[in-house]
N, C-alpha and C positions, 0 to 999 in steps of 0.2 A: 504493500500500500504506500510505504514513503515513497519507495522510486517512482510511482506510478504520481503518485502528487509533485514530487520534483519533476518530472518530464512535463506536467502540464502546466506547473510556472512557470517552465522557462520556455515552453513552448508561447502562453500568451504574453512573454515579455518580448518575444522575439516579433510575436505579428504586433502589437505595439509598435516597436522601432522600427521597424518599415513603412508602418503608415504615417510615423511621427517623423523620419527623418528622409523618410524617401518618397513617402506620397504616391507609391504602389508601385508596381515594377512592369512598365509599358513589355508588350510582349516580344519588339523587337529587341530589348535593354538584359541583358546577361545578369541572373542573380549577384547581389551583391559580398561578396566573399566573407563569411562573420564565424568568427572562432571564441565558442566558449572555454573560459577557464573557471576551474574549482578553487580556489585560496579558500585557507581556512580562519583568515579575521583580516577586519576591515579595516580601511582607513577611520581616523577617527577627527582629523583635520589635514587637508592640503592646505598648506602657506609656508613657501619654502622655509619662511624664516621661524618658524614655529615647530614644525614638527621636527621628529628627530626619531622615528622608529620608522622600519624597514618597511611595513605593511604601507606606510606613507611613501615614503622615499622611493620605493620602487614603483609607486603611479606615478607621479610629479615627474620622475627623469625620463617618463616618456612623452612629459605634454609640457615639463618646462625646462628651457636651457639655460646653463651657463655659458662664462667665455670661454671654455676649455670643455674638454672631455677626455675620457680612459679608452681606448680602442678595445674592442673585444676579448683581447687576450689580457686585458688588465697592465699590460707592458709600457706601455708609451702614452705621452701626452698628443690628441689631436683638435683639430678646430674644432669649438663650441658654434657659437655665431659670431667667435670672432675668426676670419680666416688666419690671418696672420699677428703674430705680438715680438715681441722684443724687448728685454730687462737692459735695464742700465747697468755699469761697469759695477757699480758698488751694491747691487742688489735692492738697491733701494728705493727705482722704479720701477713700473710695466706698462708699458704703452699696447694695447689693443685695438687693431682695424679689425671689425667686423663685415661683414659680407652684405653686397649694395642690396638694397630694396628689401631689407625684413619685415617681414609683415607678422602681426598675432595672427592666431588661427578665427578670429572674426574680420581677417579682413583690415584691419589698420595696422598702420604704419609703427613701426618701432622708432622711438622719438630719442630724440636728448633727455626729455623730460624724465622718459621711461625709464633710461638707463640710470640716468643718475639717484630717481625715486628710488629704485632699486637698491641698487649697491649702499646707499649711505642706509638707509632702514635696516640692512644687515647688520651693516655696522655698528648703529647706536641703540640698535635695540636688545638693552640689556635684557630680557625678562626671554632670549632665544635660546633654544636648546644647545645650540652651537655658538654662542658672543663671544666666549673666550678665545675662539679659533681667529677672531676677525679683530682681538685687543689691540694688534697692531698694528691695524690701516690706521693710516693717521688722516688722510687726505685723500677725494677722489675728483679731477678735473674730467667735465666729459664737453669738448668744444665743438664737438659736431653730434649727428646723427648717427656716423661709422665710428668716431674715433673713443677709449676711454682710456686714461690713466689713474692709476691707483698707486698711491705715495706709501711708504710704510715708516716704520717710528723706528727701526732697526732693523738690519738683516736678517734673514733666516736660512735655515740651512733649506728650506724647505720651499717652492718657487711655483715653476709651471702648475704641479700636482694639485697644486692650491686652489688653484680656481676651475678647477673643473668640479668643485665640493658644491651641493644642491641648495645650499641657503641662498645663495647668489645668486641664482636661477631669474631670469628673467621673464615676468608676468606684467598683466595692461596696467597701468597704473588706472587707467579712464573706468576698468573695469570695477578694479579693487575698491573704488572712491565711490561711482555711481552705483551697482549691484549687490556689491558684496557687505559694504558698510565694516570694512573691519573684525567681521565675522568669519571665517573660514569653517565653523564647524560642522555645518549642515553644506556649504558651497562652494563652490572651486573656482580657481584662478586661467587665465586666459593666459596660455603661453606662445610659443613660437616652433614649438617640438612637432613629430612625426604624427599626433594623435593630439585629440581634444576630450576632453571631458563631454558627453556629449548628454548622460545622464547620471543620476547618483541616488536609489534606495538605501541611504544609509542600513546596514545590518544586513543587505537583501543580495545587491546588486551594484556595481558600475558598468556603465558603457561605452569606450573608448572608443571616437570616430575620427577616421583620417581627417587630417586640416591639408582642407584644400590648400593650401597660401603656406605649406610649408616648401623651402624653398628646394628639397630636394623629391618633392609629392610624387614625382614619377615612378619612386626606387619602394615607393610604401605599395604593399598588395593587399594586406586584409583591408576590407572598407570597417569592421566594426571586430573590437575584441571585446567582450563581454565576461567582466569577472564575476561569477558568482561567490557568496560566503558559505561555504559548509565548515562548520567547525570541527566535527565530528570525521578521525581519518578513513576510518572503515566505511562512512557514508561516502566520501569523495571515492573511493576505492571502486564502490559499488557503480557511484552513477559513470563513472569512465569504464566501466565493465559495460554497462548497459546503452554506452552509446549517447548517453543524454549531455555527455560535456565533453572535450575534444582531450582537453590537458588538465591534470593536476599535481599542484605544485606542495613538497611538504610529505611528501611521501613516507610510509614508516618504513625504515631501512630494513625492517623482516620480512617486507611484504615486497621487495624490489624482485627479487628471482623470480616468484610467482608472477608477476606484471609482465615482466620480460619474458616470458616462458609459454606466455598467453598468446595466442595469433591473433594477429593487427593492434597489437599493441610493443610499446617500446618505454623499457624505462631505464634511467642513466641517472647517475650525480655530477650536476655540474663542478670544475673546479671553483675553489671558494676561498676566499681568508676569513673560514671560519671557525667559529672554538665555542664547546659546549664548555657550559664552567655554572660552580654552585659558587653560589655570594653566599657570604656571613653576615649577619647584622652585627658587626663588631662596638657598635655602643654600648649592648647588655651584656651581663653575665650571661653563661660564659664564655662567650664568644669574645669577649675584649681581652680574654688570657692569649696570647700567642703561642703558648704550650700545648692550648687546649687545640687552637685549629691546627697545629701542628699534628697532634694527636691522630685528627680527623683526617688529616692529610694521606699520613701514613697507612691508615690504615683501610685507603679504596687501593682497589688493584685494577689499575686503568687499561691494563690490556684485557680482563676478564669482560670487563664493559665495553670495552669498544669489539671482543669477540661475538658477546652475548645481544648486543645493541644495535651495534652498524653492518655485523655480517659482512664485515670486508669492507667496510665502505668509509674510512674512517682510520686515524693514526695517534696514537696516545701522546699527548699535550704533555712537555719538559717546563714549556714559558706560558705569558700572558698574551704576548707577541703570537700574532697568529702567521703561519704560514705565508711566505709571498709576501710579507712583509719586510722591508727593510732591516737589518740590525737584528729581526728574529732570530734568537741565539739555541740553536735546538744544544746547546750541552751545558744550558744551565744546568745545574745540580738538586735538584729537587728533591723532597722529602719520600725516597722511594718506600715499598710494601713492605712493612714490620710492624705485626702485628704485636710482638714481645717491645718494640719500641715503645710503641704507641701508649700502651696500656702502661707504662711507668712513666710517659710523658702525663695519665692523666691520673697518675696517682702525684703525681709534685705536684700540679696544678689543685689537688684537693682534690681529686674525685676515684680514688681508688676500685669504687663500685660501680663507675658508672657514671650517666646523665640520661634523661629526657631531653629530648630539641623535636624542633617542629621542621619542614621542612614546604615549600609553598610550593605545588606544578601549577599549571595549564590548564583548564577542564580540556577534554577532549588532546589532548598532545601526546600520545603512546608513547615517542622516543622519550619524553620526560617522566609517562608511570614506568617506564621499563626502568628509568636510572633511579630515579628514586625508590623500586622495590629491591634492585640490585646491593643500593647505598644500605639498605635496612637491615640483608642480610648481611654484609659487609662490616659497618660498624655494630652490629649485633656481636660480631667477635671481640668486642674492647669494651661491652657492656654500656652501650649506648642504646639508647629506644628511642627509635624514630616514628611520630606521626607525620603522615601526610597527608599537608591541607590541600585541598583543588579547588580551586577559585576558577572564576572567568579570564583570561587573557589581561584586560585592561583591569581587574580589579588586581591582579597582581605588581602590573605597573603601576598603578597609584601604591600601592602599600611597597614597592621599591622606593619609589621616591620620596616618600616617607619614613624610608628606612625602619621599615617594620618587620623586617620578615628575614629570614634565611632561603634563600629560591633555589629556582636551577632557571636558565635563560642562556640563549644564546648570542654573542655578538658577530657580528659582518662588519666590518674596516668599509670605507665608504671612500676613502682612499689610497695611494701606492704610498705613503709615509707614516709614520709611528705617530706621526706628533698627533693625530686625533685620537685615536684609541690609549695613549698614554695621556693626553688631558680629561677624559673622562676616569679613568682604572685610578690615577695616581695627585690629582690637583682637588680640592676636597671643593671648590667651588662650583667645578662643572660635574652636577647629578651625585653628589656628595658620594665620589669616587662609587658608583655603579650601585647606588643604594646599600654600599657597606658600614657606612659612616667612619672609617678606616681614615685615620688623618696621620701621618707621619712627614714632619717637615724635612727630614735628606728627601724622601723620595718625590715630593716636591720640589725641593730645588735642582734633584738630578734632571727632572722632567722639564725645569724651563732652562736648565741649563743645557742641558741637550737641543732645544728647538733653535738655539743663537749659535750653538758652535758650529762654525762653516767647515772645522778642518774635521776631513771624514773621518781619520782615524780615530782622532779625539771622538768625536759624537759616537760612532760605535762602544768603545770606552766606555762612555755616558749609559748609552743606551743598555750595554751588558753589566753594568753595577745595577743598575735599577732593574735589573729584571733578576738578578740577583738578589737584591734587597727583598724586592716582592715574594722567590719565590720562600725567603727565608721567613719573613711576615705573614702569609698565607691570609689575607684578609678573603681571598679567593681561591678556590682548587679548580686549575682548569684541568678538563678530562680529555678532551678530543678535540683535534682538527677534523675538519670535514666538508665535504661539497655541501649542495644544496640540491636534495630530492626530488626528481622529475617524472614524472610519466604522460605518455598521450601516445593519440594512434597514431599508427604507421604512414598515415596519408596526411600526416602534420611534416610543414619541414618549417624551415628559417629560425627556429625560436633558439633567441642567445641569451644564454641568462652569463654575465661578466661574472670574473673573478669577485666582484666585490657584491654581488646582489642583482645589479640591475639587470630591466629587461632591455632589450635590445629588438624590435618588434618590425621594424621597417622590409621583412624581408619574408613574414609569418605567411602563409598559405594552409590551405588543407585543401587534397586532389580529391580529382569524384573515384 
């Protein structure tokens, strides 16, 4: 009965957007190419400068641009909308040409106005997920409609990579002012990207339609990608069994063989710089002992969970540094499997018999009940008893940033450089270091001393004390690297999902 009700959702959302965006399909005019996707949770606000979770970030990088961008393999810096840039001798300008006649996807012009509204609201708006990244733009000159320069208060080590980062992104300012009111919660911004927001059921649905007036419109093939929300992995599992949706993303890594195994169907893990890791709330007892997460540390055995978990899909985490990241030091030394350790790290600490901890998943996120019943049996050897709380998605993140809880979550780098993922893990101001509440000032000063040193040996230096420090702090145990979970059928091609998360869409089809 459920698939039979999901098949007839999404079949009336489908004749909907036809009559809504296409006004019926004359019989000499060739079906419009429209590829459903299953995600299993929604955006919850698009506004580059505001949001800062993946669910977000990966719509927005398909309908708004920055000056830059990551090419496919995650390797190199390529044109945003700007074609061409150029830094000054001392690091301490960037001049940007962007490419003649940009248009939003309504249709108007990309202004001075735009560009400059833009980039400075990055800038001074403290209250964004990301401000600390933009602390040292000091000045932005934008003297034409192609040209922008952006002035900085000190060098960094850290340059092109920068501005391909999605706060920066470029949306109508006419829009944000007259429609939107300042509100992004319920509403979406007008960008310049390969796709438009074309609709949005909060909880339900998004609908991603080509923009005409993107300037390279010819190279885009689907006319509509349609994300539905199933949170639940086993329902996504089913409706791409049944036909009712093309791709699903999120995949439970036990269930990848079987997908793959299945005819007209194909499932893969994209590469990723990513890292499953359990946060502490290190404000409370006893998690503000460093003996005690030490304790904790010791005693998972990370290749049993990446055996028992990822089925081969998947590498057991040394650092916080994920993979493909720069400086990632894979022979930090970490708190390796010893159980006789542990359990006399948690008798000094005072706990000879034991503790109680609580530990927070996902509703519906099987990779996260699998670690966390793993974790149960696991510190069940050092006389630990773990409850596990399952909350909503977003109710986890609010009680993160509240630094309430002990979780398990995963991060994706959104960039080719350390300095974002080490401003949030290690600077207590941005996300009070990943809802740990973990404040230690060296590994603060390592972290902004790192982003200034230009001489690379040095910053490497930098970068491998501080991931040293961390792993010896343990405010966090990371467990796995790992791609990002894919499945759809065989008559799907083009879909690029980047090392860092995003999608790459321009090139998506599905054959009859």
């Amino acid at each position: 009965m459920k698939k039979i009700l999901t098949l007839v959702i999404l079949t009336c959302i489908c004749i909907n957007l036809m009559a809504c965006t296409n006004g019926g399909t004359d019989a000499n005019e060739s079906e419009p190419t429209r590829i459903k996707i299953a995600r299993p949770v929604d955006s919850s606000i698009l506004d580059p400068v505001m949001s800062g979770k993946n669910p977000e970030i990966w719509m927005l990088t398909l309908v708004v641009e920055s000056l830059l961008a990551i090419s496919d393999d995650g390797q190199s810096v390529i044109p945003g909308i700007a074609e061409t840039w150029e830094k000054s001798s001392d690091n301490l300008s960037f001049t940007f040409h962007l490419y003649d006649n940009l248009m939003f996807s309504d249709g108007s012009p990309v202004t001075r106005d735009d560009l400059l509204w833009n980039l400075e609201r990055v800038m001074t708006t403290v209250e964004g997920a990301n401000h600390y990244l933009y602390s040292n733009w000091d000045s932005i000159e934008v003297p034409d409609d192609r040209t922008v320069i952006i002035h900085m208060k000190e060098a960094r080590a850290f340059d092109d990579e920068f501005f391909t980062y999605f706060p920066s992104g470029i949306i109508s300012k006419a829009h944000y002012y007259g429609e939107v009111s300042n509100d992004f919660t319920s509403q979406v911004p007008i960008g310049t990207g390969p796709f438009y927001f074309a609709e949005w059921k909060q909880d339900e649905y998004m609908v991603l339609a080509k923009n005409p007036y993107y300037r390279f419109a010819d190279q885009v093939i689907a006319d509509e990608v349609i994300f539905t929300i199933v949170p639940d992995d086993n329902t996504r599992i089913m409706q791409l069994q049944a036909g009712e949706v093309d791709i699903i993303t999120h995949v439970p890594l036990n269930r990848m063989d079987d997908l793959e195994n299945t005819d007209g169907l194909t499932a893969f893990a994209s590469a990723a710089s990513t890292s499953n890791t359990i946060f502490f709330n290190c404000s409370v007892a006893p998690f503000n002992q460093t003996n005690v997460r030490q304790a904790l540390a010791m005693a998972i055995d990370r290749q049993d969970i990446v055996d028992v978990v990822l089925f081969g899909y998947g590498t057991p985490a040394t650092t916080f540094l994920p993979l493909g990241i720069p400086y990632s030091n894979q022979n930090i030394n970490t708190h390796s499997y010893d159980i006789d350790a542990a359990k006399q790290l948690l008798t000094d600490a005072g706990y000879p018999d034991g503790l109680e901890m609580t530990i927070t998943i996902s509703a519906g996120d099987t990779i996260q009940e699998q670690i966390a019943v793993l974790l149960t049996d696991q510190w069940g050897k050092i006389g630990i008893n773990v409850t596990i709380q399952t909350v909503e998605d977003v109710v986890r993140r609010e009680m993160r940033d509240n630094i309430q809880i002990n979780h398990i979550s995963t991060w994706s780098s959104d960039i080719p450089d350390p300095s974002q993922i080490v401003s949030f893990w290690c600077i207590p101001s941005v996300l009070s270091n990943m809802g740990t509440g973990w404040e230690n000032s060296k590994a603060e000063d390592l972290a902004i001393k790192a982003e200034v040193e230009l001489n690379k040996e040095k910053q490497s230096e930098l970068y491998t004390e501080l991931q040293e420090l961390y792993a010896e702090e343990v405010p966090a145990i990371v467990l796995y690297y790992s791609g990002n979970p894919v499945a759809m059928k065989d008559s799907i091609s083009g879909f690029v999902q980047i090392p860092f998360g995003n999608y790459r869409m321009n090139g998506l089809t599905i054959s009859d």
